[in-house]
PyMOL Python script that loads the backbone (N, CA, C, O; Angstrom):
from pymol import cmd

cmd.read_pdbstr("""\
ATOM      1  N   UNK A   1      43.198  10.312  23.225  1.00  0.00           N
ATOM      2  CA  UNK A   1      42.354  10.765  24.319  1.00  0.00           C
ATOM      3  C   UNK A   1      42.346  12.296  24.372  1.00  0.00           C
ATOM      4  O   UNK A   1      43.316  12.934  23.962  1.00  0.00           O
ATOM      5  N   UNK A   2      41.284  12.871  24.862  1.00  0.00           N
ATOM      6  CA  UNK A   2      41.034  14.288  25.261  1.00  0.00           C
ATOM      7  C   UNK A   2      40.744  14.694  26.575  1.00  0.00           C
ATOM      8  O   UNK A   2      39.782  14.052  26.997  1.00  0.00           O
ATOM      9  N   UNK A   3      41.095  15.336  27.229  1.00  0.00           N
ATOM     10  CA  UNK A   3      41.154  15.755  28.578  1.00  0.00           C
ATOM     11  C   UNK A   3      40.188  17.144  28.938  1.00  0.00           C
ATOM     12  O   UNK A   3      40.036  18.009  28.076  1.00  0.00           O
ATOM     13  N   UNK A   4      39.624  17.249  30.148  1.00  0.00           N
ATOM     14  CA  UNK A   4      39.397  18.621  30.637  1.00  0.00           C
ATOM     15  C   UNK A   4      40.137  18.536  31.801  1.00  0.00           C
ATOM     16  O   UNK A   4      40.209  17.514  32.483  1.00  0.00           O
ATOM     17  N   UNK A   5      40.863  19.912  32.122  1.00  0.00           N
ATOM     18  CA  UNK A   5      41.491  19.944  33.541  1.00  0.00           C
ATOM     19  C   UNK A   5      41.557  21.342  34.239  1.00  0.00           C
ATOM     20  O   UNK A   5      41.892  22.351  33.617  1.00  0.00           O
ATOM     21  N   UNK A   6      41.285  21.348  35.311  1.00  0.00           N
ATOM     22  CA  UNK A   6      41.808  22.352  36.405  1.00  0.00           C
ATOM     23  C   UNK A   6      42.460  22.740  36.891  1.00  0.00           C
ATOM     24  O   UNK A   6      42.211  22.136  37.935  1.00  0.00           O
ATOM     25  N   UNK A   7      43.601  23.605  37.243  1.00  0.00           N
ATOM     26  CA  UNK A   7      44.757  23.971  37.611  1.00  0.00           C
ATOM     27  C   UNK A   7      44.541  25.115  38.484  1.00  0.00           C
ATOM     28  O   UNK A   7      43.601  25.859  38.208  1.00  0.00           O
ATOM     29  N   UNK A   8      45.056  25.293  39.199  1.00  0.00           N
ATOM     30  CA  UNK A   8      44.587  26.393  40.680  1.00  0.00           C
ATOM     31  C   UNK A   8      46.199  26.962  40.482  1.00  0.00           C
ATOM     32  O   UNK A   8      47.101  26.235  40.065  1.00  0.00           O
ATOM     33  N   UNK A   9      46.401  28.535  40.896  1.00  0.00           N
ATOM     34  CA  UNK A   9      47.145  29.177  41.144  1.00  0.00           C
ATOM     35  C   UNK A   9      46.797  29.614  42.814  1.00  0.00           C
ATOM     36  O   UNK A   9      45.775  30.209  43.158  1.00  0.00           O
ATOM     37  N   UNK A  10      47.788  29.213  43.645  1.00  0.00           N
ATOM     38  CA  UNK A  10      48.265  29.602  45.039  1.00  0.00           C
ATOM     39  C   UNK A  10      47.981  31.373  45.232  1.00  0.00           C
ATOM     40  O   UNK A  10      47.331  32.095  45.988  1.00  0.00           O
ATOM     41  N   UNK A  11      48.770  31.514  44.219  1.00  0.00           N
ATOM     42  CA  UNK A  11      49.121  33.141  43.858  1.00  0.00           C
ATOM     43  C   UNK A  11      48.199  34.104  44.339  1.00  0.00           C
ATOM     44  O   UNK A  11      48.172  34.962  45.221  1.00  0.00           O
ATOM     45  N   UNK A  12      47.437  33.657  43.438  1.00  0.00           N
ATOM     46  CA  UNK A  12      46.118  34.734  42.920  1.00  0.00           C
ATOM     47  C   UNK A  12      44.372  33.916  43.346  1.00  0.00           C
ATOM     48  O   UNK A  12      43.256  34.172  42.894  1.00  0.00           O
ATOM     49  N   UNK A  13      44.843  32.862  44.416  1.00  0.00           N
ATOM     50  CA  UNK A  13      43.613  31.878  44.558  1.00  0.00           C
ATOM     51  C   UNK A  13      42.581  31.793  43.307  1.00  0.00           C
ATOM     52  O   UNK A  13      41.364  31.981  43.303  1.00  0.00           O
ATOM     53  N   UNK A  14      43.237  31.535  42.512  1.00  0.00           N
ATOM     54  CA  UNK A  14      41.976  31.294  41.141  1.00  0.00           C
ATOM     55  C   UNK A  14      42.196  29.771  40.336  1.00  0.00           C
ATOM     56  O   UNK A  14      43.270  29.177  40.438  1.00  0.00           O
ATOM     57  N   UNK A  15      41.775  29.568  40.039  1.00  0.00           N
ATOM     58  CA  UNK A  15      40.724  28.169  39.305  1.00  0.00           C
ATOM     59  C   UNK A  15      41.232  28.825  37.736  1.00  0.00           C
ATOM     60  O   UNK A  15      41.066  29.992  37.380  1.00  0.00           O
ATOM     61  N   UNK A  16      41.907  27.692  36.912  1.00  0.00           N
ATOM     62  CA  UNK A  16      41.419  27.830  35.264  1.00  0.00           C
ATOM     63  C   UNK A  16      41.151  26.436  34.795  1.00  0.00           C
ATOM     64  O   UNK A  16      41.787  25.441  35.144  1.00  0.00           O
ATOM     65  N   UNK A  17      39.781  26.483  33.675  1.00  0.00           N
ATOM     66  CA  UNK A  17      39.463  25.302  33.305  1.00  0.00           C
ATOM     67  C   UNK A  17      39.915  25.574  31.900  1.00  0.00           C
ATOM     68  O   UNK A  17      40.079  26.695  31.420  1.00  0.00           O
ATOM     69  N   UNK A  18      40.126  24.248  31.198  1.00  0.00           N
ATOM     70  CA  UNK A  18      40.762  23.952  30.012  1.00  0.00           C
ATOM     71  C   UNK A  18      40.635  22.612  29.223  1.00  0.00           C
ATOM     72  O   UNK A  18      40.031  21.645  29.685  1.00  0.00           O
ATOM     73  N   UNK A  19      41.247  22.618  27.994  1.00  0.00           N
ATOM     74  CA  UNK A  19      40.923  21.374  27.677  1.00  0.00           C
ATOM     75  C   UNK A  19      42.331  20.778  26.987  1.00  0.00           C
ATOM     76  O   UNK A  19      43.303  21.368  27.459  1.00  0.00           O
ATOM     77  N   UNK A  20      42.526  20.237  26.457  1.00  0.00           N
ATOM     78  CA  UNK A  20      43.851  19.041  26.137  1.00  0.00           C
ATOM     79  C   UNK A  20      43.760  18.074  25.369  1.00  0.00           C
ATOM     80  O   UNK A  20      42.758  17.369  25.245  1.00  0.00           O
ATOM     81  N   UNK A  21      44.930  17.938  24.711  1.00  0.00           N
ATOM     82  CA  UNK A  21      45.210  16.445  24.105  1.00  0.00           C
ATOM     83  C   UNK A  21      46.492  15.720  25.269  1.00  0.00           C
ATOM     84  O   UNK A  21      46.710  14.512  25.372  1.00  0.00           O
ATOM     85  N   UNK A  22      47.137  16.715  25.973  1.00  0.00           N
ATOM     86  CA  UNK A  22      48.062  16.611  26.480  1.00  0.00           C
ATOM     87  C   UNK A  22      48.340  17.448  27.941  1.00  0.00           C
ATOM     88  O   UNK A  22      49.119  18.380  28.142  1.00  0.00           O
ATOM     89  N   UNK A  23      47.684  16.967  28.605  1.00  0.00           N
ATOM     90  CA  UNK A  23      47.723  17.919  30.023  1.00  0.00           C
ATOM     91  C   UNK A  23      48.737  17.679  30.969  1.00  0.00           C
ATOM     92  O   UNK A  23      48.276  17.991  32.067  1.00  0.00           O
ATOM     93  N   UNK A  24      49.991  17.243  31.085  1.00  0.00           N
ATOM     94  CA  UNK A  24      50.941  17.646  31.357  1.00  0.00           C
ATOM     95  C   UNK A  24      51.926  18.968  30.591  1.00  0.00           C
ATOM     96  O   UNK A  24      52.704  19.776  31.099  1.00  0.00           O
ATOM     97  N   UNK A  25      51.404  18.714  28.906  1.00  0.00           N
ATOM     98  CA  UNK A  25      52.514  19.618  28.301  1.00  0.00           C
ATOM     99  C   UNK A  25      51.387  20.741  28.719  1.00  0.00           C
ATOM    100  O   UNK A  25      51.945  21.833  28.617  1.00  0.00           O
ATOM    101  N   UNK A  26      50.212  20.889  29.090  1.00  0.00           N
ATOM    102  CA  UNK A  26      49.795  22.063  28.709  1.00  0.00           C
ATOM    103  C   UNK A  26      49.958  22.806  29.496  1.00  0.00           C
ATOM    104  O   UNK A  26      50.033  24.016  29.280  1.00  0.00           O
ATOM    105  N   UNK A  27      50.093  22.043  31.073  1.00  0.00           N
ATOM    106  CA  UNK A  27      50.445  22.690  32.242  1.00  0.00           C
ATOM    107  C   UNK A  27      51.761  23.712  32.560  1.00  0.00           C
ATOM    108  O   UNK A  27      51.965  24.691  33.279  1.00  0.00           O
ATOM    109  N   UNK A  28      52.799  22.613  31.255  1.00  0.00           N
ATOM    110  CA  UNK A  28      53.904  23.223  31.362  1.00  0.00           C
ATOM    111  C   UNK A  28      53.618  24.083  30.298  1.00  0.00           C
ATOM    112  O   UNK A  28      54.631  24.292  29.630  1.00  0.00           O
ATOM    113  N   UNK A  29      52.829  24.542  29.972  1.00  0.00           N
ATOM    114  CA  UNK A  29      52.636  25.641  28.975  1.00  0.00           C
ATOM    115  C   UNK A  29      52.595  27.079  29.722  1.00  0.00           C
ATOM    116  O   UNK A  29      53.216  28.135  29.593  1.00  0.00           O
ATOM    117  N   UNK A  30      51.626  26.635  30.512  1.00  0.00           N
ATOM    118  CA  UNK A  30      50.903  27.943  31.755  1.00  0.00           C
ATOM    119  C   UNK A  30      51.825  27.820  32.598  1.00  0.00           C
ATOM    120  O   UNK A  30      51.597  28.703  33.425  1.00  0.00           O
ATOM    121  N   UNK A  31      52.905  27.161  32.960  1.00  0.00           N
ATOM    122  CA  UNK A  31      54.160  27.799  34.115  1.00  0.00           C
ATOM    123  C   UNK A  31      55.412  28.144  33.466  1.00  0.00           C
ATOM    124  O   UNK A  31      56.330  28.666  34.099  1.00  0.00           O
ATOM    125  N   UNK A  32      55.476  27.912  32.402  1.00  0.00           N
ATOM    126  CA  UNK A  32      56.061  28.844  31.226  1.00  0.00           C
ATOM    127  C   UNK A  32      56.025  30.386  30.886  1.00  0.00           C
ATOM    128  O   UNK A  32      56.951  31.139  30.584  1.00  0.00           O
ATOM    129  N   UNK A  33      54.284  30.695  31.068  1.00  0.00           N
ATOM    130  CA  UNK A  33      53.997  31.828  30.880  1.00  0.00           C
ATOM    131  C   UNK A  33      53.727  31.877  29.354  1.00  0.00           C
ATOM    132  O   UNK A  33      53.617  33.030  28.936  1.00  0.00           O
ATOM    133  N   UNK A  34      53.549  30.567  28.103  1.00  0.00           N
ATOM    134  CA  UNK A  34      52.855  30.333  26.896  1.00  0.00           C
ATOM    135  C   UNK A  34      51.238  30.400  26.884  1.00  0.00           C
ATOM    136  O   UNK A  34      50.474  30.036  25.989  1.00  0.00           O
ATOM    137  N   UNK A  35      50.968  30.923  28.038  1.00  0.00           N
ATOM    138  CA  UNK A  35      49.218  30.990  27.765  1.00  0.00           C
ATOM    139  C   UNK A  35      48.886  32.414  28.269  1.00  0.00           C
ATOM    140  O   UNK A  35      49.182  32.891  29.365  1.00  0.00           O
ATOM    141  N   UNK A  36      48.248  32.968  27.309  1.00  0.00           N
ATOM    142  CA  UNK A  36      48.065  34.496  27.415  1.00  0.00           C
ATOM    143  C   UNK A  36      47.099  34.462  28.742  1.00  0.00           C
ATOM    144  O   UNK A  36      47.842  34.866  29.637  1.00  0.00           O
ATOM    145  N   UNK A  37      46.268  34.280  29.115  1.00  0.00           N
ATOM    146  CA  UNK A  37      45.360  34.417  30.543  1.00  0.00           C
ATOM    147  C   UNK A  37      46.373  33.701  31.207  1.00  0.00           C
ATOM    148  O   UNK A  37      47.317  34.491  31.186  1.00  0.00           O
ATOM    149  N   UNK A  38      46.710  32.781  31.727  1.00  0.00           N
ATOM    150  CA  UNK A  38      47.625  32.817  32.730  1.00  0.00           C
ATOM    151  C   UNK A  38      49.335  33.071  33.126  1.00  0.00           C
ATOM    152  O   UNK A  38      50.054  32.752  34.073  1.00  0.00           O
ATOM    153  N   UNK A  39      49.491  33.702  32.049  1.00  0.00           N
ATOM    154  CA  UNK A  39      50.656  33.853  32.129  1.00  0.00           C
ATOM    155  C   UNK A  39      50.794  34.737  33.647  1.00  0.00           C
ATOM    156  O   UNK A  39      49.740  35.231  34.047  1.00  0.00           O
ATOM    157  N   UNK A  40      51.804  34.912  34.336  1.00  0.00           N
ATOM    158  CA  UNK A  40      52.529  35.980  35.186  1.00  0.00           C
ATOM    159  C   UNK A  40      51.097  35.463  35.932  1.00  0.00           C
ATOM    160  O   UNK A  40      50.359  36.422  36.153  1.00  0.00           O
ATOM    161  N   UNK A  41      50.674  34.478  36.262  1.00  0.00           N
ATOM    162  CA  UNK A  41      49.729  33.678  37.209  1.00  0.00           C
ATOM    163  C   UNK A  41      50.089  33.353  38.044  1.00  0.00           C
ATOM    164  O   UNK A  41      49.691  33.801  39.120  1.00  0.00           O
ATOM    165  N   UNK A  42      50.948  32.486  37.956  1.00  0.00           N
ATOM    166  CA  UNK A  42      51.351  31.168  38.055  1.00  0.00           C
ATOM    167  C   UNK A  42      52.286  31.265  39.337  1.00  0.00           C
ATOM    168  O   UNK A  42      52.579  32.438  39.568  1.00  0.00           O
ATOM    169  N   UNK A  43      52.863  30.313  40.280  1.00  0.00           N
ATOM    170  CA  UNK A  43      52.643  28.600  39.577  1.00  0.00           C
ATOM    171  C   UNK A  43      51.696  28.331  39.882  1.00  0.00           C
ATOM    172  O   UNK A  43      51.095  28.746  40.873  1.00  0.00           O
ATOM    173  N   UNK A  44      51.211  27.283  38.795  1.00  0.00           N
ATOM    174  CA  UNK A  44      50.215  26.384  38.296  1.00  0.00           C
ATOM    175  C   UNK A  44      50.157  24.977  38.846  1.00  0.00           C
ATOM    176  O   UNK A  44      50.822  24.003  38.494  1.00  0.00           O
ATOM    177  N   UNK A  45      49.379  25.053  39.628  1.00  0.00           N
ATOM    178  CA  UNK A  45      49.292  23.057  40.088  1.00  0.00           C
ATOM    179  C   UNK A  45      47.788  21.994  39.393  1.00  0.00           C
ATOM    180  O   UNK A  45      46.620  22.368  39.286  1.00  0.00           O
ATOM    181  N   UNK A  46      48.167  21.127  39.157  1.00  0.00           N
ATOM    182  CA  UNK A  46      46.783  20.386  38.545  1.00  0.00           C
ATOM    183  C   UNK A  46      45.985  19.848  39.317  1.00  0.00           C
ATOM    184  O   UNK A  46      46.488  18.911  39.937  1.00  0.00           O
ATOM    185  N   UNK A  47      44.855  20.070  39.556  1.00  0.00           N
ATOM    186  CA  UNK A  47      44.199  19.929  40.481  1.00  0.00           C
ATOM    187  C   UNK A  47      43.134  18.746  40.278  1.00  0.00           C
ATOM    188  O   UNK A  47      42.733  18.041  41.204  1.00  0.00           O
ATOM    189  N   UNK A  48      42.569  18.575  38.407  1.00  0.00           N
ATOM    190  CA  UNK A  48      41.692  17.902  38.038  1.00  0.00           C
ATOM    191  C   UNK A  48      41.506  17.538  37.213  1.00  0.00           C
ATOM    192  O   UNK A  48      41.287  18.527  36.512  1.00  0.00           O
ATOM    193  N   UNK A  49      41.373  16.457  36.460  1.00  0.00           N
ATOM    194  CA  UNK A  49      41.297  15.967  34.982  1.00  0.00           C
ATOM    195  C   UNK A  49      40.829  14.837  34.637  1.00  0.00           C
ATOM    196  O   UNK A  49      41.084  13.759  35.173  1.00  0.00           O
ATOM    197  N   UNK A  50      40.080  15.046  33.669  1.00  0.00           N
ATOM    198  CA  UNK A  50      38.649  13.500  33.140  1.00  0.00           C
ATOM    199  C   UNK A  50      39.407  13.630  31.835  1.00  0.00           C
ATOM    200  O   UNK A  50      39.941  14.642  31.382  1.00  0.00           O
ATOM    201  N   UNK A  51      39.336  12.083  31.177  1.00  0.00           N
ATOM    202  CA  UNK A  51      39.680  11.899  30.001  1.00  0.00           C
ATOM    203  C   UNK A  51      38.122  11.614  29.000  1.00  0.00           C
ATOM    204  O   UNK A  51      36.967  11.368  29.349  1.00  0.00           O
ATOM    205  N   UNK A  52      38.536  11.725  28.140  1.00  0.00           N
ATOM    206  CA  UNK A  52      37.083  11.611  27.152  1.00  0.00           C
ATOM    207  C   UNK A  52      37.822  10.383  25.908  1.00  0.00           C
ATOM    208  O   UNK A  52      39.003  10.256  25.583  1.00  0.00           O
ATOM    209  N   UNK A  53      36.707   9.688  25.476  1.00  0.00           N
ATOM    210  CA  UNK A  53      37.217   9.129  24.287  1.00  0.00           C
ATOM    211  C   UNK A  53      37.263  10.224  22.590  1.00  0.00           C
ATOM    212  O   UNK A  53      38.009  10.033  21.630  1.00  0.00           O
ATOM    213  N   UNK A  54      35.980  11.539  22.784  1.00  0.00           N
ATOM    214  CA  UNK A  54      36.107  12.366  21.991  1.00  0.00           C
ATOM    215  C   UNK A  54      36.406  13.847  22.136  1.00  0.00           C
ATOM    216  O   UNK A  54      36.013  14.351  23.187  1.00  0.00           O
ATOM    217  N   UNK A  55      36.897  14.466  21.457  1.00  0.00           N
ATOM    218  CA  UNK A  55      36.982  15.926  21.189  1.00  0.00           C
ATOM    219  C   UNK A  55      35.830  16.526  22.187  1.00  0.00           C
ATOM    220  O   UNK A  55      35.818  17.048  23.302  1.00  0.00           O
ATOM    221  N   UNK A  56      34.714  16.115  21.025  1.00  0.00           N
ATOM    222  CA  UNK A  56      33.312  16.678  21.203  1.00  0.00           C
ATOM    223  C   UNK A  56      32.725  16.405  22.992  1.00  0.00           C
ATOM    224  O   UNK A  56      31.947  17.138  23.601  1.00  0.00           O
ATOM    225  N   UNK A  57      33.351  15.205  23.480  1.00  0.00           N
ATOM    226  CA  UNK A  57      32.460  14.914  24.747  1.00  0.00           C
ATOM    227  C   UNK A  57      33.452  15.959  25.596  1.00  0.00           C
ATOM    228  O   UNK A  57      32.959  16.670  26.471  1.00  0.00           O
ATOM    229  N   UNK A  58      34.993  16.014  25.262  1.00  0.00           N
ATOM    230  CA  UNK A  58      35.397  16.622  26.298  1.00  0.00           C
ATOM    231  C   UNK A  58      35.216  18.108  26.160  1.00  0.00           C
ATOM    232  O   UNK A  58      35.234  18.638  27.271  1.00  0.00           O
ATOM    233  N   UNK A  59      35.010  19.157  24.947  1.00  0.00           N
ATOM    234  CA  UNK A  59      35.023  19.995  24.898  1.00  0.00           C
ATOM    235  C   UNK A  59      33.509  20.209  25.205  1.00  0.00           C
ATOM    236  O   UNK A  59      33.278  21.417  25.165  1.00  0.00           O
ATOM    237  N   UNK A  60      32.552  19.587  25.454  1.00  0.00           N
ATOM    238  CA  UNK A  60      31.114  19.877  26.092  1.00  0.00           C
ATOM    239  C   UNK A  60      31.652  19.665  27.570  1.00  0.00           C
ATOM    240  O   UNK A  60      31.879  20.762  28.079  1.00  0.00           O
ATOM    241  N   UNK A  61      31.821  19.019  28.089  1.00  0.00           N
ATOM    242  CA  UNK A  61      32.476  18.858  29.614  1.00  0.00           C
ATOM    243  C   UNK A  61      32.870  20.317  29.704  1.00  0.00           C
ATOM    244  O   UNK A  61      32.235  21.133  30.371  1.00  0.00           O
ATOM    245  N   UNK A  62      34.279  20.688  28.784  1.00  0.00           N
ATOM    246  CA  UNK A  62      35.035  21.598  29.265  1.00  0.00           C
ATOM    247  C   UNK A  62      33.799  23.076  29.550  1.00  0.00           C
ATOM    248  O   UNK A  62      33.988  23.753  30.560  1.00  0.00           O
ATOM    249  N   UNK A  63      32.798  23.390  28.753  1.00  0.00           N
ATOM    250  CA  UNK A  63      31.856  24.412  28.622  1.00  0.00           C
ATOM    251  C   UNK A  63      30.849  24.039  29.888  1.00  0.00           C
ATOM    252  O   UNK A  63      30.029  24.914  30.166  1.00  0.00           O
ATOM    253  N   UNK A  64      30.831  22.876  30.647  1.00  0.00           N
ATOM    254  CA  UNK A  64      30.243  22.686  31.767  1.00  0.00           C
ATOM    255  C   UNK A  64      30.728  23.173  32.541  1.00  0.00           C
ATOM    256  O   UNK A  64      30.131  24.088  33.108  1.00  0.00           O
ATOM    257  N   UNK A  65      32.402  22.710  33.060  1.00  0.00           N
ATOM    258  CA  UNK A  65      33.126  23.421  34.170  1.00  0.00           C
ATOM    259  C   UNK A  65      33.501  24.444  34.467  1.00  0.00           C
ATOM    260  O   UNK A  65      33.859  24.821  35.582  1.00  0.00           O
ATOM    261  N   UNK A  66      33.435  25.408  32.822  1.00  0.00           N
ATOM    262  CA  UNK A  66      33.559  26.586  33.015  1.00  0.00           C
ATOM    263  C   UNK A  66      32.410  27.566  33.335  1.00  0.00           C
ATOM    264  O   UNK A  66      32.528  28.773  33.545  1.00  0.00           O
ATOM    265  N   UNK A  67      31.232  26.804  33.333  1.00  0.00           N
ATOM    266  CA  UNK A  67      29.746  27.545  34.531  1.00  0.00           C
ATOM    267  C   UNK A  67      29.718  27.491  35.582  1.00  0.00           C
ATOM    268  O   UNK A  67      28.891  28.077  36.280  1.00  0.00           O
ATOM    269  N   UNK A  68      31.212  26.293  36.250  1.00  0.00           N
ATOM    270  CA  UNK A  68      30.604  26.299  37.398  1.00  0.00           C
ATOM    271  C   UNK A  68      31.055  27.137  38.084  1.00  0.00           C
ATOM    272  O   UNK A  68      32.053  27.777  37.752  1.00  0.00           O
ATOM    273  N   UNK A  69      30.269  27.360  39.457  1.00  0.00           N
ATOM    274  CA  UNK A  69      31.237  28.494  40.246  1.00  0.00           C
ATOM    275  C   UNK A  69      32.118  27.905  41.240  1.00  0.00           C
ATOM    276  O   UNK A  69      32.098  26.711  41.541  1.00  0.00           O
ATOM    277  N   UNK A  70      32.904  28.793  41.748  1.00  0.00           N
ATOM    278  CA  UNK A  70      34.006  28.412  42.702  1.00  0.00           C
ATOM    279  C   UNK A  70      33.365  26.940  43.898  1.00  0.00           C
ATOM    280  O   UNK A  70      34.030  25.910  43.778  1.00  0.00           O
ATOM    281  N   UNK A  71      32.299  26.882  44.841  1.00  0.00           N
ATOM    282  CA  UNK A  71      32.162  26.275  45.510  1.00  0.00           C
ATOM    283  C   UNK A  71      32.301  24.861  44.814  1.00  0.00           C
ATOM    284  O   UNK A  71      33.123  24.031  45.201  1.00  0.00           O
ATOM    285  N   UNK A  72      31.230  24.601  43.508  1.00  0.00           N
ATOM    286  CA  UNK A  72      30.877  23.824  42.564  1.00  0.00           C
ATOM    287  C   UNK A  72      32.386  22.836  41.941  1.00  0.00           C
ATOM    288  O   UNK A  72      32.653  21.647  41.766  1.00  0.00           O
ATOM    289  N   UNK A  73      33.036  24.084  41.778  1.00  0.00           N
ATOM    290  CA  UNK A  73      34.702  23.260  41.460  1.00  0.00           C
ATOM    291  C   UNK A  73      35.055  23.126  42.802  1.00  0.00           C
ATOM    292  O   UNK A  73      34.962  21.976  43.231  1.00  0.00           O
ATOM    293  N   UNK A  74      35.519  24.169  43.758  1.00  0.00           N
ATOM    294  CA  UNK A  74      36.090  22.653  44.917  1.00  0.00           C
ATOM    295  C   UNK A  74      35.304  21.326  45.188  1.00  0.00           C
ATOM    296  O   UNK A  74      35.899  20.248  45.185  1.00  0.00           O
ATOM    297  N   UNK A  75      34.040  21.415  45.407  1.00  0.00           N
ATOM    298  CA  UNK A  75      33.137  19.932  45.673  1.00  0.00           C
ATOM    299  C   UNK A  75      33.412  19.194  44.884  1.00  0.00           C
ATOM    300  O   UNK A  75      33.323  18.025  45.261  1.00  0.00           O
ATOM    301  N   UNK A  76      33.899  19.421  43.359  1.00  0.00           N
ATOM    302  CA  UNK A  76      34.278  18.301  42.107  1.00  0.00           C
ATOM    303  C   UNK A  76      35.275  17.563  42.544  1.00  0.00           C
ATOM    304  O   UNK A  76      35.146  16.389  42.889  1.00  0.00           O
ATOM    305  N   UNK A  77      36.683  18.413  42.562  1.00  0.00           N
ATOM    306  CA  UNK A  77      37.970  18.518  42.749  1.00  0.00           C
ATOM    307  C   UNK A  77      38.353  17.451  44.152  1.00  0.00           C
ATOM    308  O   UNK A  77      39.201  16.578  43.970  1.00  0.00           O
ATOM    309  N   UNK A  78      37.818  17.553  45.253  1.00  0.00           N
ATOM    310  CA  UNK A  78      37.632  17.262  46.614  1.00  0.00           C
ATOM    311  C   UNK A  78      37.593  15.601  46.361  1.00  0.00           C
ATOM    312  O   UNK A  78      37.438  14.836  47.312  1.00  0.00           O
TER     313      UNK A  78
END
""", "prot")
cmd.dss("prot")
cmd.show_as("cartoon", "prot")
cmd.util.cbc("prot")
cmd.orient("prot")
């Protein structure tokens, strides 16, 4: 399976969208401080995540959520 997911930082009130084979490890990637944009973010909570049966469907998803704007992701998320 392939994932897209959302993760909100408290911190810095910001939204990051992403994609996955594994969205627990990846989360613990970004509260690690292993992901160059969010590092020194964090903490990181998961806020949202669709599974895909392909690569291709989730990484088109993932290029959707990242147009949307802030209102657009809370109404998803909600």
């Amino acid at each position: 399976m392939f994932y897209v997911y959302i993760i909100y930082s408290k911190t810095l009130d910001l939204y990051y969208k992403g994609f996955s084979e594994d969205v627990a490890q990846r989360l613990l990637y970004h509260n690690e401080n292993r992901s160059r944009y969010t590092s020194d973010k964090g903490p990181w909570e998961l806020v949202y995540s669709k599974s895909f049966e392909t690569k291709k469907e989730a990484l088109i998803e993932e290029l959707r959520l990242k147009k949307l704007n802030r209102k657009s992701i809370e109404t998803l998320i909600k």
